[in-house]
DSSP file (Angstrom, degrees, kcal/mol; ACC not computed):
  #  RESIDUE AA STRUCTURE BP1 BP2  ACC     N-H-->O    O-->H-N    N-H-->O    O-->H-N    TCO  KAPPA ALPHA  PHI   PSI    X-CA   Y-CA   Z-CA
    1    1 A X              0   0    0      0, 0.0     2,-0.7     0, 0.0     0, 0.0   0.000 360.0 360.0 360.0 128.8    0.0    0.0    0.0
    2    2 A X        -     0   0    0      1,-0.0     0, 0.0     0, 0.0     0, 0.0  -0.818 360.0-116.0-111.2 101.3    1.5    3.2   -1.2
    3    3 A X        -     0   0    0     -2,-0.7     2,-0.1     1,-0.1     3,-0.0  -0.177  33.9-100.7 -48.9 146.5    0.7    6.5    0.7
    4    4 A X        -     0   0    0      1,-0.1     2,-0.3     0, 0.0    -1,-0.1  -0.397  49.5-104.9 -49.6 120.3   -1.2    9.4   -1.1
    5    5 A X        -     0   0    0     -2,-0.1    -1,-0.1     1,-0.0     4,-0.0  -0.464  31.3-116.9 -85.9 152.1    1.5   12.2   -2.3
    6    6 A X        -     0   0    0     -2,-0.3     3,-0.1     1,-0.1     4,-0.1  -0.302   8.1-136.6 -82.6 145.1    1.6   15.2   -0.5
    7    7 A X  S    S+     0   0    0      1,-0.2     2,-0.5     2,-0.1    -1,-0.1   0.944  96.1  27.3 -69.6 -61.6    0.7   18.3   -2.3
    8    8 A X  S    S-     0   0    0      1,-0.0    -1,-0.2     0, 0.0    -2,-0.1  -0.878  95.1-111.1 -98.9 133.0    3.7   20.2   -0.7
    9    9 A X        -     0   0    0     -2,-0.5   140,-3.2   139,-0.1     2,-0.2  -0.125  27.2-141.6 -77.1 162.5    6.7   18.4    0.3
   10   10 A X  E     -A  148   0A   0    138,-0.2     2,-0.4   139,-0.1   138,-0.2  -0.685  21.4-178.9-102.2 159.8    7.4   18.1    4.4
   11   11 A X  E     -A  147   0A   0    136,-2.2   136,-1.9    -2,-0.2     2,-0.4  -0.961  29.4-104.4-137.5 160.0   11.2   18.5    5.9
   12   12 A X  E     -A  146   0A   0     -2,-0.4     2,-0.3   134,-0.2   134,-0.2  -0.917  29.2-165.4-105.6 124.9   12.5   18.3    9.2
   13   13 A X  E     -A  145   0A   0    132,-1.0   132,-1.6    -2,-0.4     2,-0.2  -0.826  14.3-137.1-120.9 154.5   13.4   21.2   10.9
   14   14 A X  E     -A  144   0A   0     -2,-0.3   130,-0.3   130,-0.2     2,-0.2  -0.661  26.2-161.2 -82.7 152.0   15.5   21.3   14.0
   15   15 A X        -     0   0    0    128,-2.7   128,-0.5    -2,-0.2    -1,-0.0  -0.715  15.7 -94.9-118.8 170.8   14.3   23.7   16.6
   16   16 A X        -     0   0    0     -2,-0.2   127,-0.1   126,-0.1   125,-0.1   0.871  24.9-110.1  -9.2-116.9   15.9   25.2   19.4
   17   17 A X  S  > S+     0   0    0    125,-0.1     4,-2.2   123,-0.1     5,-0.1  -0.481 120.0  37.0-120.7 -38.9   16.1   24.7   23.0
   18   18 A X  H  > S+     0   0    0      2,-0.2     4,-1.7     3,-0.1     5,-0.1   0.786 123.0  45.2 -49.3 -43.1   13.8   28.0   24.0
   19   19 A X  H >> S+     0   0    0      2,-0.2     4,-3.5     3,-0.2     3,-0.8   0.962 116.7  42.8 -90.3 -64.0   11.6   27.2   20.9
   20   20 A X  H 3> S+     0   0    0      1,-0.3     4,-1.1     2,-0.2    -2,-0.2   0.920 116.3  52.9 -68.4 -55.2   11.6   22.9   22.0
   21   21 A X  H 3X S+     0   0    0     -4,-2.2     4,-1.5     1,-0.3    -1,-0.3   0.752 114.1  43.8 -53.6 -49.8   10.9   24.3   26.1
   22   22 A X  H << S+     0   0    0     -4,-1.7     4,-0.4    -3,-0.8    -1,-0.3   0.896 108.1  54.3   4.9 -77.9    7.8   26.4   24.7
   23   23 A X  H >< S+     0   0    0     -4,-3.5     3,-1.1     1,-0.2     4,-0.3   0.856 104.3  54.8 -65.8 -33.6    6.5   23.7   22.5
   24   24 A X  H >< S+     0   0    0     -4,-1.1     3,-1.3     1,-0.2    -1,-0.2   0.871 100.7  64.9 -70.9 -26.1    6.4   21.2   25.8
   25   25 A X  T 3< S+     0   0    0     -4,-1.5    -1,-0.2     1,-0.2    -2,-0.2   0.685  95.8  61.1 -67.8  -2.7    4.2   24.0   27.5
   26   26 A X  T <  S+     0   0    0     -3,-1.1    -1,-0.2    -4,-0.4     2,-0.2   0.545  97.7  53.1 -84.1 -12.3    1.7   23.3   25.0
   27   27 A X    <   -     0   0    0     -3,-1.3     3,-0.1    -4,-0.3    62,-0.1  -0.738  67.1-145.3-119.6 161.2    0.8   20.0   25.5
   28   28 A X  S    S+     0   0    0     -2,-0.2    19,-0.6     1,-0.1     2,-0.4   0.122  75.8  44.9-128.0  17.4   -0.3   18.5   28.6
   29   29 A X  E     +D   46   0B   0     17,-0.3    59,-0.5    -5,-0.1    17,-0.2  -0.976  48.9 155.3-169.8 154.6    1.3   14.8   28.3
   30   30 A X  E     -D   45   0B   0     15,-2.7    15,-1.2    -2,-0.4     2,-0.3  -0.526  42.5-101.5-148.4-173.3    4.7   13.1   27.3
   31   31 A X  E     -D   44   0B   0     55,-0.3     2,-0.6    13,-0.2    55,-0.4  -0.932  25.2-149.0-121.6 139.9    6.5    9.7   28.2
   32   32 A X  E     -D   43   0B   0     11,-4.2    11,-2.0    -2,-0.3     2,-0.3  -0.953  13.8-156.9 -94.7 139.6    9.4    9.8   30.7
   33   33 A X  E     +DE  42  84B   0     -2,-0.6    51,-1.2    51,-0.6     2,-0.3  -0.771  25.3 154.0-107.1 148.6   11.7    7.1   29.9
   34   34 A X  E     -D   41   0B   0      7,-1.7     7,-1.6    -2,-0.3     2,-0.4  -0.939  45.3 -89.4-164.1 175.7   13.8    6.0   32.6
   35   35 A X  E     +D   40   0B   0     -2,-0.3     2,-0.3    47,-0.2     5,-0.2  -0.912  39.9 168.5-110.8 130.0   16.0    2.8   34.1
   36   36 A X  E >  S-D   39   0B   0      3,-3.2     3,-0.8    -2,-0.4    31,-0.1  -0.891  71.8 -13.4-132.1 131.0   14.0    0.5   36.3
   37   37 A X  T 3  S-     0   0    0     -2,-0.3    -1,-0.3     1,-0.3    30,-0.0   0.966 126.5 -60.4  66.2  82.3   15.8   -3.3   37.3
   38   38 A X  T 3  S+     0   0    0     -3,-0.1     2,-0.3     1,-0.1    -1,-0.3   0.465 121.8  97.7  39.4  21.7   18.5   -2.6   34.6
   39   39 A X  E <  S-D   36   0B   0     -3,-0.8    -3,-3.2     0, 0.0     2,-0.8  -0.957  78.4-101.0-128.2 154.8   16.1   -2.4   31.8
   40   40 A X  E     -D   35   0B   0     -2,-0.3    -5,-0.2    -5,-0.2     2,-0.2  -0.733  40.5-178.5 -58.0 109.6   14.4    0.8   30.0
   41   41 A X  E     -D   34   0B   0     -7,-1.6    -7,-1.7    -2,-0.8     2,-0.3  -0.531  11.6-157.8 -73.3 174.9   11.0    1.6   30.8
   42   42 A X  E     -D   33   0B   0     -9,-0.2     2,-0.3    -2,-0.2    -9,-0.2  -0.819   5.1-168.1-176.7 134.0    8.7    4.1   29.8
   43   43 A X  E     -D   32   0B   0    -11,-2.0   -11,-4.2    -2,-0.3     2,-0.4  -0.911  17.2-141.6-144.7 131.6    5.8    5.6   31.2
   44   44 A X  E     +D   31   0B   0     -2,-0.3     2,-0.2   -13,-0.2   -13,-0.2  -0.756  44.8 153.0 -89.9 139.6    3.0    8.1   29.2
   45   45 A X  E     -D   30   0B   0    -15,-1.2   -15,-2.7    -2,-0.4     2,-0.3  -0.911  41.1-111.2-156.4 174.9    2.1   10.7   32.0
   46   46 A X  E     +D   29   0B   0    -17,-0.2    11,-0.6    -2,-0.2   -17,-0.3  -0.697  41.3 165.1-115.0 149.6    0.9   14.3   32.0
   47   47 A X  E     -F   56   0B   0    -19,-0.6     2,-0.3    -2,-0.3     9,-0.2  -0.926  27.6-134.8-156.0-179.1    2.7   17.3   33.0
   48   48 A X  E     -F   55   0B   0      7,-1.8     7,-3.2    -2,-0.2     2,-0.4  -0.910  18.8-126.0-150.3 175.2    3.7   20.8   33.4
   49   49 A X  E >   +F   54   0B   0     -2,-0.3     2,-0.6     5,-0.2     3,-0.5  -0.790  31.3 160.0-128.7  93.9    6.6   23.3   33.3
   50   50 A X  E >   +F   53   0B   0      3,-0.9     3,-0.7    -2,-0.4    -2,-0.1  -0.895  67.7   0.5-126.0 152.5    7.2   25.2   35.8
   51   51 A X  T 3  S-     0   0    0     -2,-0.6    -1,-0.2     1,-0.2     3,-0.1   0.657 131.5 -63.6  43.5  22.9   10.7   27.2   36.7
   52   52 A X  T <  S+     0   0    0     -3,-0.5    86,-0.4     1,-0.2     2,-0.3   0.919 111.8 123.0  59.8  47.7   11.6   25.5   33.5
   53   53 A X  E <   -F   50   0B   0     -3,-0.7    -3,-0.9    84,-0.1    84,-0.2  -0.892  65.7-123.6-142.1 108.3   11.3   22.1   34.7
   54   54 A X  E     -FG  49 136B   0     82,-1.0    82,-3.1    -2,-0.3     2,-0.3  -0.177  36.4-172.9 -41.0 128.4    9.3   19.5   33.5
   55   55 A X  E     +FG  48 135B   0     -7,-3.2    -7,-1.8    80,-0.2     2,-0.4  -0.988  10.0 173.2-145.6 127.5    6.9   18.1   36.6
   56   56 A X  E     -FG  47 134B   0     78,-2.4    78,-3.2    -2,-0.3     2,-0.3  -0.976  25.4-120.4-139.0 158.9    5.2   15.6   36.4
   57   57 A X  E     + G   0 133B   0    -11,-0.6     2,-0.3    -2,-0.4   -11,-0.2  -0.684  38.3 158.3-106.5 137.0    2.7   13.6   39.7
   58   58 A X  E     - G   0 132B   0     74,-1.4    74,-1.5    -2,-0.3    73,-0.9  -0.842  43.7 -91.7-142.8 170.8    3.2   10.0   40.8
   59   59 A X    >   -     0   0    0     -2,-0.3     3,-1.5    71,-0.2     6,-0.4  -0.881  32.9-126.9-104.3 145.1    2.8    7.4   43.3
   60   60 A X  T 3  S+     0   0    0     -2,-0.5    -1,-0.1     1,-0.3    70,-0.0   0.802 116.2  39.5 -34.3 -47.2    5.9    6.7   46.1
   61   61 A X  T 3  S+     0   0    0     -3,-0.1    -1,-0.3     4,-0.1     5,-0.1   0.507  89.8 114.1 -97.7 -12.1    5.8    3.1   45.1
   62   62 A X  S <> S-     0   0    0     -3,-1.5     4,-3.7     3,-0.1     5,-0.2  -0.012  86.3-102.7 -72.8-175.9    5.3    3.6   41.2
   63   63 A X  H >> S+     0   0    0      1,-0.2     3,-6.8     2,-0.2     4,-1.0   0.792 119.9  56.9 -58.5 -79.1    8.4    2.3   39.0
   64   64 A X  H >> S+     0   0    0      1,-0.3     3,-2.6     2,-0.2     4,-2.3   0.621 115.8  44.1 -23.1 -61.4    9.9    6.6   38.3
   65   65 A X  H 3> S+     0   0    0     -6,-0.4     4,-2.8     1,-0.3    -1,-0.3   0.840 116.3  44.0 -77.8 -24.0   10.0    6.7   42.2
   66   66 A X  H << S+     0   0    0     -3,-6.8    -1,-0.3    -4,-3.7     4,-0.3   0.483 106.8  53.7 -75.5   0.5   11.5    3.4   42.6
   67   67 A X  H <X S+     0   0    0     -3,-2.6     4,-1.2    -4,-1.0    -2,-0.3   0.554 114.1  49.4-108.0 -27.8   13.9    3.7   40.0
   68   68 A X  H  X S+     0   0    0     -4,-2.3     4,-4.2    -5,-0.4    10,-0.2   0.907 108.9  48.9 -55.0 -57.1   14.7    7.1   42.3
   69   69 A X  H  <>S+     0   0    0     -4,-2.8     5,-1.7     1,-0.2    -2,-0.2   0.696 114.6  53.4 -74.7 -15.0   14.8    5.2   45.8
   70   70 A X  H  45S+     0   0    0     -4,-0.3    -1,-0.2     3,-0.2    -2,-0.1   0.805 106.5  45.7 -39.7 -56.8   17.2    2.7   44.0
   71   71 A X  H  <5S+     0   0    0     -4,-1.2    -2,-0.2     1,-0.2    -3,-0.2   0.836 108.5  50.5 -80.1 -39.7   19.4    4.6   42.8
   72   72 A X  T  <5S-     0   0    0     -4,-4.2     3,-0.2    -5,-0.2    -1,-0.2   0.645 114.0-109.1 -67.0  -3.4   20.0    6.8   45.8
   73   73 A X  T   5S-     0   0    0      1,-0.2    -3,-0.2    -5,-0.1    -2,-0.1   0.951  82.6 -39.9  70.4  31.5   20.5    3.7   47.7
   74   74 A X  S   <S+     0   0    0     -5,-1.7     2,-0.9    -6,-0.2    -1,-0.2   0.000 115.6 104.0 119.2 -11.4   16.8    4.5   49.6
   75   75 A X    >   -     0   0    0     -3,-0.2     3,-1.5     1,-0.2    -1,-0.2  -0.853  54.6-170.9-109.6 113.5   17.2    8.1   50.1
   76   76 A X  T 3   +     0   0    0     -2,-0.9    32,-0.4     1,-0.2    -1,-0.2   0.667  68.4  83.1 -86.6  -8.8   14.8    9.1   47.4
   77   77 A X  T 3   +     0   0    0     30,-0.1     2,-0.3    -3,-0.1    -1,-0.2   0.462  65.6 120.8 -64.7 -14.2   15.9   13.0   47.6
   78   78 A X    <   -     0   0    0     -3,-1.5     2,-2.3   -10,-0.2     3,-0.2  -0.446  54.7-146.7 -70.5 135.2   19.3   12.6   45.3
   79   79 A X        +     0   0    0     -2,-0.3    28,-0.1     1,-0.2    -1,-0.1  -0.566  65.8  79.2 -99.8  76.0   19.4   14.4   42.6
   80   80 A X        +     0   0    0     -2,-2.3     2,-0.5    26,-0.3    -1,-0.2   0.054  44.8 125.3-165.5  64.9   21.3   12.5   39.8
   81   81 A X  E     - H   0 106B   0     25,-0.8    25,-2.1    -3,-0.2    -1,-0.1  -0.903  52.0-135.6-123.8 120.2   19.3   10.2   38.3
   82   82 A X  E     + H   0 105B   0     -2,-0.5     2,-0.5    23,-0.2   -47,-0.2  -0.167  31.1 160.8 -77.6 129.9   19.2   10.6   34.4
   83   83 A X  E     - H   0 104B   0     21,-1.8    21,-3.6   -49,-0.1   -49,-0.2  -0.980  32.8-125.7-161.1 153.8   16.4   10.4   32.7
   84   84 A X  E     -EH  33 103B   0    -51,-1.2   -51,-0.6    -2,-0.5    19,-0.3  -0.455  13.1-157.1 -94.8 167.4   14.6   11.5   29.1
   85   85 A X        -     0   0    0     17,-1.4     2,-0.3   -53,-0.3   -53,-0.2  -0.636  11.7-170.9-133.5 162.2   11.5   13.4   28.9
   86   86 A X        +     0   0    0    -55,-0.4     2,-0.4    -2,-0.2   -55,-0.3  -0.955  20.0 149.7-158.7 136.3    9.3   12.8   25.1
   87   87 A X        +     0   0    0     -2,-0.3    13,-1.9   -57,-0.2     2,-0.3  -0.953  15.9 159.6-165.2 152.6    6.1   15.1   24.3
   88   88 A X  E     -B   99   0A   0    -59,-0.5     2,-0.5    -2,-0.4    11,-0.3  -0.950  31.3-137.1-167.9 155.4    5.4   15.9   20.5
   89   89 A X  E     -B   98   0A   0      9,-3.2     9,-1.4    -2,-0.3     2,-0.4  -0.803  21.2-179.2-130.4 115.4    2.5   16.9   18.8
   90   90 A X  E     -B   97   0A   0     -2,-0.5     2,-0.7     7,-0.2     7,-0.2  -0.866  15.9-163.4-114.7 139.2    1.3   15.4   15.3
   91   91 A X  E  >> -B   96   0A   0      5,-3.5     5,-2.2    -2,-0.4     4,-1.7  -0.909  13.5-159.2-109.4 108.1   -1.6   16.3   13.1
   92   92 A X  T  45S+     0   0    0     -2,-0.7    -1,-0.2     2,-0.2     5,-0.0   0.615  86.3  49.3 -12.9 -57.2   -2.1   13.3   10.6
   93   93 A X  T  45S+     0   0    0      1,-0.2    -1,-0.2     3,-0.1    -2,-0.1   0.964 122.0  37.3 -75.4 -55.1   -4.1   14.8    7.9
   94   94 A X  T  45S-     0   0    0      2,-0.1    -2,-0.2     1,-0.1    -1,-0.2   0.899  97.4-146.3 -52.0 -35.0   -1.6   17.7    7.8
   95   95 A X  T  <5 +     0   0    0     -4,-1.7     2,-0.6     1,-0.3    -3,-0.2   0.916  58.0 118.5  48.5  62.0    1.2   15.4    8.5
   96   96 A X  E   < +B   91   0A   0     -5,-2.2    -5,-3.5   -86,-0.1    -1,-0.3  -0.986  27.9 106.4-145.7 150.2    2.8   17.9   10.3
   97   97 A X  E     -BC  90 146A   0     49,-4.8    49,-2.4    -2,-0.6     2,-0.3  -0.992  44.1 -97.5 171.2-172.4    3.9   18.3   13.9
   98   98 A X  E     -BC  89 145A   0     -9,-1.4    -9,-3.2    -2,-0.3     2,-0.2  -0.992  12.1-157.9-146.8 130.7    6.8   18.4   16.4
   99   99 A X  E     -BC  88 144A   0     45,-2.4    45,-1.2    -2,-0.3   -11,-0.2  -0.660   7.2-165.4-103.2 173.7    8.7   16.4   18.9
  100  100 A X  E     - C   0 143A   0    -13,-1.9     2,-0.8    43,-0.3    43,-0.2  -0.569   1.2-163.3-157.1  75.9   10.6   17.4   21.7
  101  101 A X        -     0   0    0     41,-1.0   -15,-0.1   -15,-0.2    41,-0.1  -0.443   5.6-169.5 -55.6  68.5   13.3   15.4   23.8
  102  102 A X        -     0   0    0     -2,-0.8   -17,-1.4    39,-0.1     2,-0.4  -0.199   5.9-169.5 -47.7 155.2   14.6   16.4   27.2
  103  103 A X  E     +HI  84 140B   0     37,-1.4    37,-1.8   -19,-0.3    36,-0.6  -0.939  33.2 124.4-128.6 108.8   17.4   14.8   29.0
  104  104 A X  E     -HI  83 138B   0    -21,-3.6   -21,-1.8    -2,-0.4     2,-0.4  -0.744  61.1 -72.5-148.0-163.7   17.9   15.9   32.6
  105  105 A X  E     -HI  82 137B   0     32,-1.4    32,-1.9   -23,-0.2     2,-0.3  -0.936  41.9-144.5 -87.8 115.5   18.2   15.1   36.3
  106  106 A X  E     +HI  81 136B   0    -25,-2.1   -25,-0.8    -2,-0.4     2,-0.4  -0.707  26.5 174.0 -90.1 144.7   14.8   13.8   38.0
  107  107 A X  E     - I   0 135B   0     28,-1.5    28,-1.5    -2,-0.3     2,-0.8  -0.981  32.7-108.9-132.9 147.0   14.4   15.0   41.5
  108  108 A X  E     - I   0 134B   0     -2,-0.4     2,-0.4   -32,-0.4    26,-0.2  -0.752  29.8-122.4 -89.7 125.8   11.8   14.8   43.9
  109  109 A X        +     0   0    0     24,-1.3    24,-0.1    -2,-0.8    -1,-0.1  -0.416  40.4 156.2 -64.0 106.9    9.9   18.0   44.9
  110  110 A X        +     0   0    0     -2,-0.4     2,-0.8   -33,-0.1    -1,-0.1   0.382  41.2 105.0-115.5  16.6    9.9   18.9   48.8
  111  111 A X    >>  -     0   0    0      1,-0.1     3,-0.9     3,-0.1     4,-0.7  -0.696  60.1-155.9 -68.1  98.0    9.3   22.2   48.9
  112  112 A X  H 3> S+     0   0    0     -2,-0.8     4,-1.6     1,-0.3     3,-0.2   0.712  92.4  59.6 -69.3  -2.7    5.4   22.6   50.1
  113  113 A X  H 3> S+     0   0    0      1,-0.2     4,-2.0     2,-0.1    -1,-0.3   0.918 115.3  32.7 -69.0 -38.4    4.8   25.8   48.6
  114  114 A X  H <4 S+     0   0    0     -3,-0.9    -2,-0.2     2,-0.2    -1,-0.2   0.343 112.4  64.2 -91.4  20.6    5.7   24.4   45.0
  115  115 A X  H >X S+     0   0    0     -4,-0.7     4,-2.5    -3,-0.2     3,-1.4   0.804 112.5  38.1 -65.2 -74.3    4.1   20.8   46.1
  116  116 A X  H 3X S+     0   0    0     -4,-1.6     4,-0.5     1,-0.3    -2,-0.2   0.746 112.8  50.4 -43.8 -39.2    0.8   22.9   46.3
  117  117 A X  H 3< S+     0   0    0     -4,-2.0    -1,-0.3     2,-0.2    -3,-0.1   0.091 115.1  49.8 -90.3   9.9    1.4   25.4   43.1
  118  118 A X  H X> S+     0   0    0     -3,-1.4     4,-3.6    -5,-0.2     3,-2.8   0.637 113.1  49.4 -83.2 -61.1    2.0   21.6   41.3
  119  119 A X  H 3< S+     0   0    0     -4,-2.5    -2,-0.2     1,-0.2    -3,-0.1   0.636 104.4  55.0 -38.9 -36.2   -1.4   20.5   43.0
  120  120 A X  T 3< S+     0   0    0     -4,-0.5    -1,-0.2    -5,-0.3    -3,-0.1   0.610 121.9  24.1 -92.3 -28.6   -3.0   23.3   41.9
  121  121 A X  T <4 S+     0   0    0     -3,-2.8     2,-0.4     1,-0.2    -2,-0.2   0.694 105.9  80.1-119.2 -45.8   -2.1   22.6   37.8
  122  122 A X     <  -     0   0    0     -4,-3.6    -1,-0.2   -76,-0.0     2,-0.2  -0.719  53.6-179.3 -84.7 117.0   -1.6   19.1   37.8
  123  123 A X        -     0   0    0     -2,-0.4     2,-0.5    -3,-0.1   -66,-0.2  -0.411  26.9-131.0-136.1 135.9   -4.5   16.8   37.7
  124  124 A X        -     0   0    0     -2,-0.2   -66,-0.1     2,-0.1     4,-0.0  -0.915  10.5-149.1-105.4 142.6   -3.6   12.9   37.7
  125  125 A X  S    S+     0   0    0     -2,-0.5     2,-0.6   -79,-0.1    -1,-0.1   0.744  74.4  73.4 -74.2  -8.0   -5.5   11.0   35.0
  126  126 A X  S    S-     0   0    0      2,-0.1     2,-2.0    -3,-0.0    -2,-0.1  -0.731  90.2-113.9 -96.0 120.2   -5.7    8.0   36.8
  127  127 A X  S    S+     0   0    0     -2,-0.6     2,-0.3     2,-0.0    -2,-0.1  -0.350  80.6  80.6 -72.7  74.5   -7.9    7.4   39.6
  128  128 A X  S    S-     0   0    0     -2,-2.0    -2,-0.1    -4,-0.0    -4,-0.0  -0.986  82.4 -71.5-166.8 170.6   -5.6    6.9   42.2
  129  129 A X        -     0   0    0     -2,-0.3     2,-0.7     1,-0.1     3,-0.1  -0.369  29.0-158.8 -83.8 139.2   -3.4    9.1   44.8
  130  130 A X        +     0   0    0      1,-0.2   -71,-0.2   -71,-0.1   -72,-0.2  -0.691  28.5 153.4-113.8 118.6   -0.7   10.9   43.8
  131  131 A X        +     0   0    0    -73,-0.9   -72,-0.2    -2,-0.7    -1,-0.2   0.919  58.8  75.0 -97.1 -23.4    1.6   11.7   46.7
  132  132 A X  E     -G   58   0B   0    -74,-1.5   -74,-1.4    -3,-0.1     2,-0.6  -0.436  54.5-174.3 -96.0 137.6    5.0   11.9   44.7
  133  133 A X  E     -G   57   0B   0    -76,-0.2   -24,-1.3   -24,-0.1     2,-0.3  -0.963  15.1-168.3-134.5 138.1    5.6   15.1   42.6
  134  134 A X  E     -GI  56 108B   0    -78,-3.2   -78,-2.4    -2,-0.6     2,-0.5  -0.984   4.3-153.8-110.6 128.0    9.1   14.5   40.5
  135  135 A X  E     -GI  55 107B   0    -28,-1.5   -28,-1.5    -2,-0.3     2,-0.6  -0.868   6.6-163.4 -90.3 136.2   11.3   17.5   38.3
  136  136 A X  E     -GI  54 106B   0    -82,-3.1   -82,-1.0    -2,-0.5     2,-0.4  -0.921  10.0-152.8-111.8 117.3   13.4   17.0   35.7
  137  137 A X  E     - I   0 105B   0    -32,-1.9   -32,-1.4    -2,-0.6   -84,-0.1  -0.789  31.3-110.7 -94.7 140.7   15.6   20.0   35.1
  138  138 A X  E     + I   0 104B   0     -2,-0.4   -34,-0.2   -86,-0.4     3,-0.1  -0.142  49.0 156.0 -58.6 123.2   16.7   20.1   31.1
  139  139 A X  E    S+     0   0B   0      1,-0.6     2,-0.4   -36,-0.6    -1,-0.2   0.656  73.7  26.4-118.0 -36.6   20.2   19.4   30.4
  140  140 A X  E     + I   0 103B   0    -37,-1.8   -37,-1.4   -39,-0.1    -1,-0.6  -0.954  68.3 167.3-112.5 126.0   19.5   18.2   26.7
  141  141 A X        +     0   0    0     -2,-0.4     2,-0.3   -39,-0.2   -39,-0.1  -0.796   4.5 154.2-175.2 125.4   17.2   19.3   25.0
  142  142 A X        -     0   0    0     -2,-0.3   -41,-1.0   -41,-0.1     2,-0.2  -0.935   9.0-179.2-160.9 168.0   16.3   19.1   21.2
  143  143 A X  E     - C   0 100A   0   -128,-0.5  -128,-2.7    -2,-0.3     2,-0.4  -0.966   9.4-158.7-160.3 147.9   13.3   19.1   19.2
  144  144 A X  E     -AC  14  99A   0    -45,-1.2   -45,-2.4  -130,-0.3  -130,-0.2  -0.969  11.4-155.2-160.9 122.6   12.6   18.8   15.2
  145  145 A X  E     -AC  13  98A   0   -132,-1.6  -132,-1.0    -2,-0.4     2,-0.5  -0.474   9.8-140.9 -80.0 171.5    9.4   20.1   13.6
  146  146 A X  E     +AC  12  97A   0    -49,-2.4   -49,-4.8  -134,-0.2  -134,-0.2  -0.839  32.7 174.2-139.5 128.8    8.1   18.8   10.4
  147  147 A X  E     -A   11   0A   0   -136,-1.9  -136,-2.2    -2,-0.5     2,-0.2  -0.251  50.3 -80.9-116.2 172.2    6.5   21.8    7.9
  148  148 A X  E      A   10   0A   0   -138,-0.2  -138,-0.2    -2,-0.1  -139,-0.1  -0.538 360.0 360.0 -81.5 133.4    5.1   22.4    4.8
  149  149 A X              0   0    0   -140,-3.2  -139,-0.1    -2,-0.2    -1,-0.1   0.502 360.0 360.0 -65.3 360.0    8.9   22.8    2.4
């Protein structure tokens, strides 16, 4: 089966880091990708950006927090465990859209003023508690549209 050809041809354009950080505030769900028992996981959740950090709500016990409390060796509060961030948006018919990869450090949020101002935007889809709030500050971060040439 041979796709229909496109009246104008698409490219891929690389974008920014301002531009890619932007583009994640527009959408309200990504994947985080992460190490859990020595293997890659990857888990679709919804998020927001605030202080220019990707935040996204979890449970204590879910893998992202156990793959935290692992790695610090129980003390889930270190901050250096690496992890990708993935959010894109593509419109089919147009065949046009954008992704956007982060790469950063996840930490767990203990401040309770920004626990609450997290609370306040973030909604879990899930029916179930989320007690956990994790940030990932950008260290990498690239992003590639694809437009009308």
């Amino acid at each position: 089966m041979t796709a229909e050809p496109l009246a104008d041809q698409r490219v891929l354009r690389e974008i920014g880091r301002a531009e890619a950080l932007d583009l994640l505030a527009t959408v309200t769900y990504g994947r985080v990708v992460f190490t859990l028992a020595a293997l890659p996981a990857i888990r679709p959740v919804n998020h927001v950006v605030d202080d220019g950090e990707i935040v996204i709500r979890t449970r204590r016990l879910a893998g992202l927090s156990t793959a935290l409390a692992d790695h610090a060796d129980g003390a889930i509060d270190q901050p250096d465990l690496v992890v990708a961030y993935e959010a894109d948006h593509l419109d089919p018919v147009e065949r046009t859209g954008w992704s956007v990869v982060v790469t950063g450090i996840a930490t767990v949020i203990t401040d309770p003023e920004r626990l609450r101002r997290i609370a306040e935007r973030l909604h879990p889809w899930v029916d179930s508690a989320m007690d956990t709030a994790i940030a990932i500050a950008p260290e990498i971060v690239s992003g590639m549209r694809l437009v009308t040439g």
